[in-house]
C-alpha positions in Angstrom: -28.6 67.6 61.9 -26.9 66.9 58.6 -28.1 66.7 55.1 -27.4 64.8 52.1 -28.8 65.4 48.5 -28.8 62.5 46.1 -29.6 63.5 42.6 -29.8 61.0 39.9 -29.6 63.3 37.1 -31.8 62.8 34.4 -33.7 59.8 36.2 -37.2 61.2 35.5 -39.1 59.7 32.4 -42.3 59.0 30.5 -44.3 55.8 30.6 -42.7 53.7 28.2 -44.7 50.4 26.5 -42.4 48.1 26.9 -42.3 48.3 30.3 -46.5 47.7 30.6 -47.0 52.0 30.9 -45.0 52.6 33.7 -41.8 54.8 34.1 -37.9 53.4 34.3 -38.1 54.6 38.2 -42.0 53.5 38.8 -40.7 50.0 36.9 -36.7 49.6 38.6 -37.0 47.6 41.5 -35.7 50.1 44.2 -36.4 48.5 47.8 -34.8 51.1 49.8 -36.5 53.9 47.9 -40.2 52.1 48.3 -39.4 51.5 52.1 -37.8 55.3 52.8 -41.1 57.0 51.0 -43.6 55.2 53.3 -42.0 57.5 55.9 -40.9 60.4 53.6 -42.4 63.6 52.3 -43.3 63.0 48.3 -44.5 65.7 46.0 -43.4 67.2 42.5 -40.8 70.3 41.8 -40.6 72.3 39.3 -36.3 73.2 38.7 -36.3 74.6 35.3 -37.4 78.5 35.4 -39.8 79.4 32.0 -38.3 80.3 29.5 -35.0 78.6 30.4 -33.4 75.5 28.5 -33.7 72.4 30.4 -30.3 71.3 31.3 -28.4 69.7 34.3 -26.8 73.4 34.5 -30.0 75.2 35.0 -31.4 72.0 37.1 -28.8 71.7 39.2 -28.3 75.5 40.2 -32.0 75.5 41.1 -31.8 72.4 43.4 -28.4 73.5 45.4 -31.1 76.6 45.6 -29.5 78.9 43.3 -32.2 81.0 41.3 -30.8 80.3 37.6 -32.1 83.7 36.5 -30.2 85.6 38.5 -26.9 83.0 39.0 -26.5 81.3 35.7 -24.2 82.7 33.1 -23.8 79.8 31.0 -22.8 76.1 31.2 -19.1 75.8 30.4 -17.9 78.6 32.7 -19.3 76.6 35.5 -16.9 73.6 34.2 -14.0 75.9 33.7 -14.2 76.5 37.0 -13.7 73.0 38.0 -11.1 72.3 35.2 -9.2 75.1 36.9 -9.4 77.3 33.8 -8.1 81.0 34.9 -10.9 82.9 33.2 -11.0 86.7 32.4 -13.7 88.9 32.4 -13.7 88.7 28.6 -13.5 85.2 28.2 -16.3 83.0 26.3 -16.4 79.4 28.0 -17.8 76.7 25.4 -18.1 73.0 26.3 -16.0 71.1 24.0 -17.6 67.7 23.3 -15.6 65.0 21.3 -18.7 63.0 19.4 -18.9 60.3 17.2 -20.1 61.2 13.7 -20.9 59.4 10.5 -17.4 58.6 8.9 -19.6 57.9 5.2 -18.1 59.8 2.3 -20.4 62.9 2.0 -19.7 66.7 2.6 -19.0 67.2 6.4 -21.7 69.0 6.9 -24.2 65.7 5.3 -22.8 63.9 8.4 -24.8 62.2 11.3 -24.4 62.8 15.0 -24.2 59.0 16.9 -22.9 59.1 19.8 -22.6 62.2 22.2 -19.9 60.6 24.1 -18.4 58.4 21.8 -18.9 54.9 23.8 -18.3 57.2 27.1 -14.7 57.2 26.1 -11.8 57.6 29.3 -10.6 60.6 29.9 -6.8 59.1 29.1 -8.0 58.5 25.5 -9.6 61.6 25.1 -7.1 63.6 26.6 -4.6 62.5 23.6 -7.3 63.2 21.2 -7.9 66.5 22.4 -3.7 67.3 22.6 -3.6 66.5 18.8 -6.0 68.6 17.9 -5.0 72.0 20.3 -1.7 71.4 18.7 -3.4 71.9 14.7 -6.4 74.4 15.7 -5.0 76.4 19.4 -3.6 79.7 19.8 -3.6 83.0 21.4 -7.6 83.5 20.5 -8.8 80.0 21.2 -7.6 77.9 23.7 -8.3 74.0 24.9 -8.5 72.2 28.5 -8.9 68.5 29.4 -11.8 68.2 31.1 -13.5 64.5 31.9 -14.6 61.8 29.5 -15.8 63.5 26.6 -16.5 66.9 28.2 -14.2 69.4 27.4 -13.8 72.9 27.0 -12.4 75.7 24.6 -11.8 79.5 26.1 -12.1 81.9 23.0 -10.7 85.1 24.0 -13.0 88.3 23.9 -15.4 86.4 22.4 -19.0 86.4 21.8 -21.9 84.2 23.4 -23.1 83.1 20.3 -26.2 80.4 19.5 -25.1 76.4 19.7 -27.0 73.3 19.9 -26.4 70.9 23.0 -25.1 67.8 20.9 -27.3 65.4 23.1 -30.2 67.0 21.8 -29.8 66.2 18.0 -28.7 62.3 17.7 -29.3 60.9 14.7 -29.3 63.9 13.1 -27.3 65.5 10.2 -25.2 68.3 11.5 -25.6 70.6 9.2 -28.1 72.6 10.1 -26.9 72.5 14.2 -23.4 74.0 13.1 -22.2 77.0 14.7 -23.3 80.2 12.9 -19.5 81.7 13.9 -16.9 81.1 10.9 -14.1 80.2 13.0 -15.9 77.5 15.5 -17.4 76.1 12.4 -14.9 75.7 10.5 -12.7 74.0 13.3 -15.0 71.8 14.0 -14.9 70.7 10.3 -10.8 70.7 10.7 -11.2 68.3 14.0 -12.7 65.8 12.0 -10.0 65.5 9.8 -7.0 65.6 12.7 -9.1 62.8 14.4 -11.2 60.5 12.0 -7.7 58.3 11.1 -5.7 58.9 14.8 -4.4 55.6 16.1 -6.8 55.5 19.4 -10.0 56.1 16.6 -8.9 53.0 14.5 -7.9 51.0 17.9 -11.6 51.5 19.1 -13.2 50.6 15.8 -11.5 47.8 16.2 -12.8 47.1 19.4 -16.3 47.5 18.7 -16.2 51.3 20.0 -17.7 54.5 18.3 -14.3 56.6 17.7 -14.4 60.0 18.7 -13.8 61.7 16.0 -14.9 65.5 15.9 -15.0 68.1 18.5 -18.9 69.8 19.1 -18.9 73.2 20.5 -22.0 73.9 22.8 -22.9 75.7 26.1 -21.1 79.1 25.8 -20.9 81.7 28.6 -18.8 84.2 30.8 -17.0 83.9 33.8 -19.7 82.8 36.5 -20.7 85.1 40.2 -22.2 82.5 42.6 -22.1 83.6 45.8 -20.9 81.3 48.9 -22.7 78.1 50.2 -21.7 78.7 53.1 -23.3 82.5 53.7 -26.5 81.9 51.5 -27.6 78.4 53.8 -25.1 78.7 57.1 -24.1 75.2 55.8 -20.8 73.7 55.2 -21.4 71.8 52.0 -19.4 69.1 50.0 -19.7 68.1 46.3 -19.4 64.4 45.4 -19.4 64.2 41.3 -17.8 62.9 38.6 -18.5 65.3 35.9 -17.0 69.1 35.5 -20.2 70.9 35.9 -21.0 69.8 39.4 -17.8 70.4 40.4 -17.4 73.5 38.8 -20.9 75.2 40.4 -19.3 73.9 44.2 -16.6 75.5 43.2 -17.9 78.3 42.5 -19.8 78.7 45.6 -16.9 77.3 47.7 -17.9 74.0 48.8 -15.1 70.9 49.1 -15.0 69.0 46.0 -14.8 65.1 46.8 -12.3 63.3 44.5 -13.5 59.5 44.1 -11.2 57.2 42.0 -13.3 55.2 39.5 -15.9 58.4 39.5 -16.2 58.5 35.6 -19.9 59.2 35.1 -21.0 56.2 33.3 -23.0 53.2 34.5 -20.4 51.5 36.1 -18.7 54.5 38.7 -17.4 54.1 41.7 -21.1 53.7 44.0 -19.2 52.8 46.7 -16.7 55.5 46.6 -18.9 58.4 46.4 -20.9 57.3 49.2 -17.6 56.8 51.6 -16.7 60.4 50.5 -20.4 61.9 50.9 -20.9 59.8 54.3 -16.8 60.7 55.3 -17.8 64.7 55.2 -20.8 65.1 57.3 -19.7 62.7 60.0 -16.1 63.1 60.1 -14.7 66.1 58.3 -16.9 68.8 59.7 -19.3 69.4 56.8 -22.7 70.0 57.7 -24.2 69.1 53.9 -23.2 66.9 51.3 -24.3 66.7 47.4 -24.2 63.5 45.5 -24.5 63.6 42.1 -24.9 60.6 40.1 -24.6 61.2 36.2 -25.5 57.2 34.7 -29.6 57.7 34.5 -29.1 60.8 32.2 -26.1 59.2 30.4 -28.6 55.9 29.5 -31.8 58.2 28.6 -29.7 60.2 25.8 -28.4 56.5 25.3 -32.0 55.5 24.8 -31.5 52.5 26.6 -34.6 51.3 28.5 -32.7 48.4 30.1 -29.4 50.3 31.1 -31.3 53.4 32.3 -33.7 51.0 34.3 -30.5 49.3 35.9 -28.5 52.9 36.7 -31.8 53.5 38.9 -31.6 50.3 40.9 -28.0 51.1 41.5 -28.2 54.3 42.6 -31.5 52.5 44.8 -28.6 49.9 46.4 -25.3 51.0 45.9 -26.2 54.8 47.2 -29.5 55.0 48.6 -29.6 52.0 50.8 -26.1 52.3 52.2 -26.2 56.1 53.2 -28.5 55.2 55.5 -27.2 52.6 56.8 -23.9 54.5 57.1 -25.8 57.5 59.0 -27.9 55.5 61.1 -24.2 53.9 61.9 -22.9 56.7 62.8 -25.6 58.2 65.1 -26.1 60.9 63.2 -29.8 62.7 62.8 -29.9 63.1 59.1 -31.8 64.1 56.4 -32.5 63.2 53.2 -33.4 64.5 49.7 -33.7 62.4 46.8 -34.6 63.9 43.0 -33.7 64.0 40.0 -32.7 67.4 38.2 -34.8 66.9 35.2 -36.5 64.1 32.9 -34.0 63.0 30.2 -37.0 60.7 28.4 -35.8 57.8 26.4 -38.5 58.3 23.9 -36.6 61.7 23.1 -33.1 61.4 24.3 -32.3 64.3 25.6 -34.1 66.8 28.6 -37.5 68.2 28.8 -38.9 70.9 31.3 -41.0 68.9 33.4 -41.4 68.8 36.8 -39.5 66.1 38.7 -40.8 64.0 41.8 -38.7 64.7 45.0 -38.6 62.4 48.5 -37.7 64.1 51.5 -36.7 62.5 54.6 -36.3 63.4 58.2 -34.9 60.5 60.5 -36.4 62.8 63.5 -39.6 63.1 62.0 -41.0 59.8 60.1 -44.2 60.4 58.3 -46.6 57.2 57.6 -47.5 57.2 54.3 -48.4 54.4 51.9 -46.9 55.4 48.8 -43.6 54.8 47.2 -41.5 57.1 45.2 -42.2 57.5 41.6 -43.6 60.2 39.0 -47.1 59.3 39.4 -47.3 58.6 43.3 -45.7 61.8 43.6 -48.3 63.6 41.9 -50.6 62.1 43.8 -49.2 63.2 46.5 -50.3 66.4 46.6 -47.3 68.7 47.1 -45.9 71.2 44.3 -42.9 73.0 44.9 -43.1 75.9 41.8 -39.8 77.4 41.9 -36.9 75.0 42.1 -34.7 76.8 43.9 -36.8 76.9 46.7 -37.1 73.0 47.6 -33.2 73.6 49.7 -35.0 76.3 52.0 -37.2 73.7 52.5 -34.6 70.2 52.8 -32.9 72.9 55.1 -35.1 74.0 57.8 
């Protein structure tokens, strides 16, 4: 038997108006998803532990079956892992961000968050950003990585874990009161606006219509993470297909391959195809018994607030990963199963995550059910089925 997770993170929603009271994933027309649930298990989990803040690093722990109370140490370690960042035991990890704020001529701290990935910017353009300003604001004590996109990261020697706000979660706000409390990451942040706001790639991408990203956001601190192996906690051989540093960094962690797919970026328009080669590629051919992909684009489009985008990343992830996984395993002659979920809700109504639970589908190509339902918030509810502790659901996917 193999197994393959696809997560569309953040895919989970409210009702929304405009499209007549129903959810982006009850609305998307997703044919492979309505015709896989008739025979599928379909019930509601719960991924974020009380008490916990409701991001993809908590989320996504819980469903790879890690309890987050006991494995998570913060967000950025787990992506300094996967940048390849050689952390000590004193080290602070924080997620460095490069966001588009207001460029209008009022005190920094007046300013108003836009855009939490400026336009989704490459990783080549940001990468020079990020250069010019480690070259004004690095040293011994604080020291920057290229990470992907817009996500990057900044190791502050002995350091503290102090309080920051996930940038995602205040758009449209003015900064000031979301600052860090810290001196020093306050005031750099304050300097990085002034390296970037006039650099040649900022005024090229005004130019083009793009938000220019044009101050670094400090968020997500933590130490050096413990996860313990894949491998020994599920007797599985597991391989990570993502684009962003976070996945990577928690398989790398608990030593499971990490896929590389050129044109994985992230954004709306990925590479589909490629992930699913790569996810498809391990458990039939390379010896992996389990295989995790991640898909980033509905989250990306909620924080966007984008009903039409985030209703369009659903239907690709319905044709372009969904439907031709299993085709591919049915291909291959493989008996497979299948879990499909998001981490958490990122509701376009709010923009960023909220705690609820998520619906899951569950398939078993040895075992079809006959059901009646498709796969959605509500049906799921319906259905019957609560998984209450998130980390729980693999145990489950991998009896």
């Amino acid at each position: 038997m193999k197994y393959i997770v696809v997560l569309g993170d953040g895919m989970a929603d409210e009702p929304i108006q405009e499209l007549g009271g129903k959810t982006p994933l009850a609305y998307a027309k997703t044919p492979n998803m309505d015709r896989l649930s008739k025979v599928s298990e379909v019930g509601m989990v719960h991924t974020i532990p009380e008490g916990m803040n409701p991001g993809s690093d908590t989320a996504n722990l819980s469903v790879m079956g890690y309890d987050p109370r006991k494995y998570y140490s913060g967000r950025s370690p787990l992506e300094a892992l996967s940048i390849g960042v050689p952390m000590k035991d004193t080290d602070i990890a924080i997620r460095c961000n490069i966001v588009t704020i207001s460029e209008d001529d009022v005190p920094f701290e007046e300013k108003t968050i836009i855009d939490h990935s400026s336009s989704e910017i490459s990783t080549e353009d940001c990468g020079v950003l990020l250069k010019a300003v480690a070259e004004e604001l690095g040293d011994e004590t604080y020291q920057f990585y290229v990470g992907t996109s817009y996500r990057h990261c900044l190791i502050w020697d002995k350091g503290e874990v102090v309080p920051l706000t996930p940038p995602h979660d205040v758009l449209g706000s003015v900064i000031g009161q979301y600052l860090p409390r810290d001196e020093k990451l306050r005031e750099m942040m304050k300097r990085s606006y002034d390296i970037l706001v006039n650099h040649p790639i900022n005024i090229e991408r005004k130019k083009q219509g793009l938000n220019p990203a044009n101050c670094c956001w400090f968020w997500g601190a933590g130490t050096k993470p413990m996860l313990s192996s894949f491998t020994e906690k599920t007797g599985k051989k597991g391989m990570m297909v993502s684009a962003v540093d976070l996945l990577k960094g928690i398989a790398v962690g608990a030593g499971m391959g990490v896929a590389l797919v050129e044109g994985a970026n992230g954004g709306l328009h990925t590479n589909y195809e490629g992930k699913v080669e790569a996810a498809v590629k391990a458990v039939t051919q390379d010896g992996y018994d389990f295989s995790y992909i991640h898909v980033e684009a509905p989250d990306e489009m909620g924080h966007q607030g984008s009903v039409e985008r985030k209703v369009q990343a659903i239907e690709y992830l319905d044709t372009r990963v969904i439907g031709p996984v299993v085709e591919k395993m049915e291909a291959a002659g493989e008996d497979f199963r299948l879990l499909v979920l998001p981490d958490h809700p990122t509701p376009i109504s709010k923009r960023t995550h909220t705690s609820d639970s998520v619906p899951y589908m569950l398939y078993d190509s040895t075992a079809p059910k006959e059901h009646t339902w498709d796969y959605n918030e509500a049906e799921a509810e319906k259905g019957g089925i609560f998984v209450a502790e998130g980390y729980q659901l693999m145990d489950k996917f991998l009896q």
